[in-house]
C-alpha positions as CSV (number, residue, x, y, z in Angstrom):
1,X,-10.8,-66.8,-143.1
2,X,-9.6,-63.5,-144.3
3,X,-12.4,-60.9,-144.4
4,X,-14.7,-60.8,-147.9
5,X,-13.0,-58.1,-150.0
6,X,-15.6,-55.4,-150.8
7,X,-16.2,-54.2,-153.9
8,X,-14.2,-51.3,-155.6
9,X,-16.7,-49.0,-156.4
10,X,-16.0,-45.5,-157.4
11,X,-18.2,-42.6,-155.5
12,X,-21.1,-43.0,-158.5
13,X,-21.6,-46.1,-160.6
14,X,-22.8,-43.3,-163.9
15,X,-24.2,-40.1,-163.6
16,X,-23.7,-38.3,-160.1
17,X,-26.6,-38.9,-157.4
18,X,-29.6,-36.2,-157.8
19,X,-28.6,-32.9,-155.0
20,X,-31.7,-34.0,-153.2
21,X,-30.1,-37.3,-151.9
22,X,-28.4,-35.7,-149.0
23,X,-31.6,-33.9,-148.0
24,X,-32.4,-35.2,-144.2
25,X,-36.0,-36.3,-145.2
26,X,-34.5,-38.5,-147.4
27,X,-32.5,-40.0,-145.2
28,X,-34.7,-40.3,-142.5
29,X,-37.4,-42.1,-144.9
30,X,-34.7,-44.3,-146.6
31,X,-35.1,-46.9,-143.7
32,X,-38.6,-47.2,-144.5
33,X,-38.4,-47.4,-148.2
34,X,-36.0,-49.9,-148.1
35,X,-38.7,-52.0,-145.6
36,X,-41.3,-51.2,-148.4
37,X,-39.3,-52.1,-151.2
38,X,-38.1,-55.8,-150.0
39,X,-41.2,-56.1,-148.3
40,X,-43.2,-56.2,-151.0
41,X,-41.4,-57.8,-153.3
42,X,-41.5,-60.9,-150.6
43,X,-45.0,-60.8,-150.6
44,X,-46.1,-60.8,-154.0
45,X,-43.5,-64.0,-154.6
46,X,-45.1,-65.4,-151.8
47,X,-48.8,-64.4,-152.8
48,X,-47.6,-66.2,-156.5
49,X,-46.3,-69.5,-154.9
50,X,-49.3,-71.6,-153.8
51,X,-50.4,-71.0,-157.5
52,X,-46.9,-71.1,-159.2
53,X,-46.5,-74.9,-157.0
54,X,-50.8,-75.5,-158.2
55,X,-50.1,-74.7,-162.2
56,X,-46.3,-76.7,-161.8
57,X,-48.6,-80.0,-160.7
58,X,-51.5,-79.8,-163.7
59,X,-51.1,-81.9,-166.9
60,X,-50.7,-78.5,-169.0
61,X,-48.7,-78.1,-172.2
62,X,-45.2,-76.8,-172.0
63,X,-46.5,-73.8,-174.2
64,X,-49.5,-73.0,-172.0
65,X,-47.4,-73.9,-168.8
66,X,-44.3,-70.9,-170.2
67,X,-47.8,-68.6,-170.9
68,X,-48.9,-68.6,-167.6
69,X,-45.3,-68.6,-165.3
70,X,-44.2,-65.5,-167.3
71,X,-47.3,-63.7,-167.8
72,X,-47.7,-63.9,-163.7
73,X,-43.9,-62.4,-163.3
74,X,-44.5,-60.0,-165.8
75,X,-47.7,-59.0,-164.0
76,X,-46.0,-59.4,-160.6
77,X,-43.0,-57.5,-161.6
78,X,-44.5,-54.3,-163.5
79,X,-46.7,-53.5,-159.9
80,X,-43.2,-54.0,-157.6
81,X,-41.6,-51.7,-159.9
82,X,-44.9,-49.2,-160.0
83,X,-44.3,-49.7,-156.1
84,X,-40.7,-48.7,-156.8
85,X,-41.6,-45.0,-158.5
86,X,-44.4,-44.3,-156.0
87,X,-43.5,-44.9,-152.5
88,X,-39.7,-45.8,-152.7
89,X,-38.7,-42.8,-154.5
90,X,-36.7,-44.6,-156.9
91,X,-36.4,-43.2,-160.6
92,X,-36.4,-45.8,-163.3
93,X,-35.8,-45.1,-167.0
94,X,-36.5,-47.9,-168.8
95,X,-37.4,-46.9,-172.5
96,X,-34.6,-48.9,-173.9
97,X,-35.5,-52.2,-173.3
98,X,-39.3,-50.7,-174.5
99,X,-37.6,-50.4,-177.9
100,X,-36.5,-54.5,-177.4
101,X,-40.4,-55.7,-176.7
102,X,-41.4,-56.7,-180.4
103,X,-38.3,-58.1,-181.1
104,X,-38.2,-62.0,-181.1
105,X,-35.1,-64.2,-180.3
106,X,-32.8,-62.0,-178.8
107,X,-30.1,-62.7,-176.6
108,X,-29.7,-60.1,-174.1
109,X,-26.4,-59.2,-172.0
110,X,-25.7,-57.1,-169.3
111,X,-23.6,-55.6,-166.9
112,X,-25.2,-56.9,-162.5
113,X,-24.6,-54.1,-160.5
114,X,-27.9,-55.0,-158.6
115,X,-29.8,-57.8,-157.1
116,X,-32.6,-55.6,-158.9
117,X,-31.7,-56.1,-162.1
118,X,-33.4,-59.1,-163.5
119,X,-36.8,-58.3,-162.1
120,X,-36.4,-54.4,-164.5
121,X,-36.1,-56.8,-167.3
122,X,-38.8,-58.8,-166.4
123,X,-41.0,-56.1,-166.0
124,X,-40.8,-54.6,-169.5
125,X,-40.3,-57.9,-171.4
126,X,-43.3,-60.0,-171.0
127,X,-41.2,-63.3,-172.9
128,X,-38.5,-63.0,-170.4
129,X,-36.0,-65.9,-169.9
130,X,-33.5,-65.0,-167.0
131,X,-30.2,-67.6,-166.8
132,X,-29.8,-67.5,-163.0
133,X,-28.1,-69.4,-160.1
134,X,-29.2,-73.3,-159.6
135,X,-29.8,-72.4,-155.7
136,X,-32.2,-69.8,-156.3
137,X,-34.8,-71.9,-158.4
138,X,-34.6,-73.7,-154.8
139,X,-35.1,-70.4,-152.9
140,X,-38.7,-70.3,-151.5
141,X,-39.4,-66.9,-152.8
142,X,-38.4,-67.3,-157.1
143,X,-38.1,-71.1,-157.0
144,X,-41.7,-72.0,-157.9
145,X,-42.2,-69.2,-160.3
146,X,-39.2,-69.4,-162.2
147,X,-39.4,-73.4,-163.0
148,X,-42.9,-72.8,-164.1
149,X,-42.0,-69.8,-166.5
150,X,-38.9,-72.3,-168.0
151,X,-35.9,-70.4,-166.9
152,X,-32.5,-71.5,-167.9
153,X,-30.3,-72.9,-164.6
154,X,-26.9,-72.7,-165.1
155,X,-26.3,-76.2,-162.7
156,X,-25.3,-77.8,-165.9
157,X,-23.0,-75.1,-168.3
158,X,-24.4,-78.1,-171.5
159,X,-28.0,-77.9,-170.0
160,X,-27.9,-74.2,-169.8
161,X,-26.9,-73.7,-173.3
162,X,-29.0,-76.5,-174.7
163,X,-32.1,-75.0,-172.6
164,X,-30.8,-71.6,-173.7
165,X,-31.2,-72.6,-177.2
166,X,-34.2,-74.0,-176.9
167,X,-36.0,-70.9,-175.4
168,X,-34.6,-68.7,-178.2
169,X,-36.4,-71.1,-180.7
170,X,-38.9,-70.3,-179.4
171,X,-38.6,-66.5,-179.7
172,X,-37.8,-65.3,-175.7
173,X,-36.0,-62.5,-174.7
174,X,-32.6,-64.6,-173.3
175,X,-30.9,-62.6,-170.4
176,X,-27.9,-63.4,-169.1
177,X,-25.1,-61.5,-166.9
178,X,-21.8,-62.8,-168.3
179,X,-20.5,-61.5,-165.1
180,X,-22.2,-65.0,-163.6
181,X,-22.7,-62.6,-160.2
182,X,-23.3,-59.0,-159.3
183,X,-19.7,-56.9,-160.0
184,X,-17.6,-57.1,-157.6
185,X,-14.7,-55.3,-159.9
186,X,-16.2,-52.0,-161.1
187,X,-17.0,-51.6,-163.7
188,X,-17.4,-55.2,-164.6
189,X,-16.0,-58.6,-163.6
190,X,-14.2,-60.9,-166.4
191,X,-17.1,-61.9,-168.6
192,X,-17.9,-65.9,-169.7
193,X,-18.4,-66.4,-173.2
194,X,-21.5,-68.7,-172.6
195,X,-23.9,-65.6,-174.1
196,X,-21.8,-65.7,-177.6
197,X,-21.8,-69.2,-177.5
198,X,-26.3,-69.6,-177.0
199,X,-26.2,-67.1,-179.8
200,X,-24.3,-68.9,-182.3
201,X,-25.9,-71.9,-181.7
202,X,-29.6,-70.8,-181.4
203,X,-28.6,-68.7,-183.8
204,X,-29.9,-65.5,-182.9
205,X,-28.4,-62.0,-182.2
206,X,-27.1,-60.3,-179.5
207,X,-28.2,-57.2,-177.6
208,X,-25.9,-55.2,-175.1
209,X,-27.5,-53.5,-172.4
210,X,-25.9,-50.9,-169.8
211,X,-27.3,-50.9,-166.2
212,X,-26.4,-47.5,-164.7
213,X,-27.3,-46.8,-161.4
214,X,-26.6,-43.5,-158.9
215,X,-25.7,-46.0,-156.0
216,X,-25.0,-49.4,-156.0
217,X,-27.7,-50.1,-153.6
218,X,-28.0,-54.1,-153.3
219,X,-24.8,-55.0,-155.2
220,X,-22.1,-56.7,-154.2
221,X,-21.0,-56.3,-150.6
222,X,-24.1,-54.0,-150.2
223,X,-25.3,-55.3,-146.7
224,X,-29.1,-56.4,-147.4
225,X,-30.4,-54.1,-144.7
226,X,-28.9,-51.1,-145.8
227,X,-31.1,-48.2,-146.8
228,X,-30.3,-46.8,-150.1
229,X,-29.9,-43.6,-150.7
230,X,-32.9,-41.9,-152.2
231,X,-33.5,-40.7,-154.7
232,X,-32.3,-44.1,-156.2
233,X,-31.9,-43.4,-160.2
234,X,-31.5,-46.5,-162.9
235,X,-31.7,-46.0,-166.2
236,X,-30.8,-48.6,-168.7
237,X,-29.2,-48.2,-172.5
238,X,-28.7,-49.9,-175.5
239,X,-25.0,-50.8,-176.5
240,X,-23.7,-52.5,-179.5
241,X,-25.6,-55.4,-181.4
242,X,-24.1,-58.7,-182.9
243,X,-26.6,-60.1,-185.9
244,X,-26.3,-63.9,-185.0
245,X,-22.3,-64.0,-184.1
246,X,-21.8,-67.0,-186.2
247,X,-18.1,-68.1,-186.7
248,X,-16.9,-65.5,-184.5
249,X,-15.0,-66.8,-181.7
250,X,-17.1,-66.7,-178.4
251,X,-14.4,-65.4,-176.0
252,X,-13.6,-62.8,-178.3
253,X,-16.8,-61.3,-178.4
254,X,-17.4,-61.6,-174.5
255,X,-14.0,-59.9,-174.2
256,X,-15.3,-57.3,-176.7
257,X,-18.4,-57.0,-174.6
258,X,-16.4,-56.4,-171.7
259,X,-14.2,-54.0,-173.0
260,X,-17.2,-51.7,-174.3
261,X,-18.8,-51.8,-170.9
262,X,-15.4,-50.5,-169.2
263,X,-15.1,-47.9,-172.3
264,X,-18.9,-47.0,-171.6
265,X,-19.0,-46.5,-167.5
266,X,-15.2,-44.9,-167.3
267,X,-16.4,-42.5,-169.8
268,X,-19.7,-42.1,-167.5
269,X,-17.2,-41.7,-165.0
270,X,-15.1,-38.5,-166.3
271,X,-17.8,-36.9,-167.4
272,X,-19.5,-37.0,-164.2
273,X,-16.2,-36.0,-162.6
274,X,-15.4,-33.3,-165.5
């Protein structure tokens, strides 16, 4: 088989790295805080499961049964990130999506730099509904949460949207990378128009989000055991909105999307470069 092709990734994803990342304490503790960071988050999945699998088996409503799975990630996800800031020196700014938190019904699309990514979103909307791989609701670590907190497997691309739909009715905060895995093609891989098309049809509207990050530390071709490098900065932003896309044509908008996240991090790019 010819060897994976690794992603093309410029020196910085956004803004240029902080001057301190090349200080030798850093790197010599980057080993570590890598340990620390995936190390925790395995055991607080794991801590979750026995209950997520317990909760899964009772004879609760749906409602009640959505309550609980998401209030746990939430919960479980706002102390790995506090874990994140304090002992992994890694700098999150997050205010954007604060702005998103009242807001009801709102389908949510980003660029996936990071295996990171969904778990920021989770942690600072408590009605979260991810869209995410069919094998990791299997996966041992997110399996048992995620089918207890509803999210939307994309096994079936009718289920998905009808499940998608049905989540947005009942007022979640839909995310979806319309990349359908982490970018391989900086800035962003061809985008599916799957989001547009759960927007039309819930309806509801739709929310652009930009995922910026120093280093792409755990993105595509990033080896799972390699430190980052520290300080590791992510700060997400608010791009353009769509008020319930209606007759629009889906692809056009995803290809819209696309093009503003290309005209976003190139322009990152030059000015980080300028």
């Amino acid at each position: 088989m010819p060897p994976q092709q690794q992603p093309d990734f410029p020196p910085h994803r956004s803004a240029p790295a902080p001057a301190r990342a090349a200080h030798p304490l850093l790197r010599l503790y980057a080993p570590v805080a890598m340990v620390i960071g995936l190390g925790s988050l395995a055991a607080i999945c794991l801590t979750w499961y026995p209950f997520a699998m317990l909760v899964g088996l009772l004879p609760l409503p749906g409602t009640l049964r959505r309550r609980i799975g998401r209030g746990a990630i939430f919960a479980g996800t706002r102390l790995y990130t506090w874990i994140l800031r304090t002992l992994c020196f890694v700098r999150l700014d997050l205010r954007a999506l604060q702005t998103l938190r009242t807001e009801r019904a709102l389908v949510i699309v980003a660029n996936h730099p990071s295996l990171l990514d969904a778990i920021l979103f989770m942690s600072q909307l408590p009605n979260t509904v991810c869209v995410m791989k069919a094998s990791l609701q299997q996966n041992i670590l997110f399996g048992a949460a995620t089918r207890l907190a509803h999210f939307v497997s994309n096994a079936s691309p009718m289920q998905m949207i009808r499940q998608a739909c049905d989540e947005l009715r009942r007022d979640a905060h839909l995310v979806i990378f319309p990349e359908g895995t982490r970018t391989s093609q900086w800035p962003i891989n061809p985008c599916s128009p799957a989001s547009a098309i759960m927007a039309q049809r819930a309806p509801a509207p739709m929310q652009q989000v930009f995922i910026e990050m120093s280093t792409p530390y755990l993105g595509k071709g990033w080896p799972l055991f390699k430190p980052p490098v520290l300080p590791l900065v992510v700060t997400m932003r608010l791009g353009r909105r769509i008020d319930a896309p209606g007759e629009q044509v889906a692809a056009d908008i995803a290809r819209q999307f696309e093009q503003d996240m290309r005209t976003h991090f190139n322009s990152s790019a030059e000015a980080s470069h300028g």
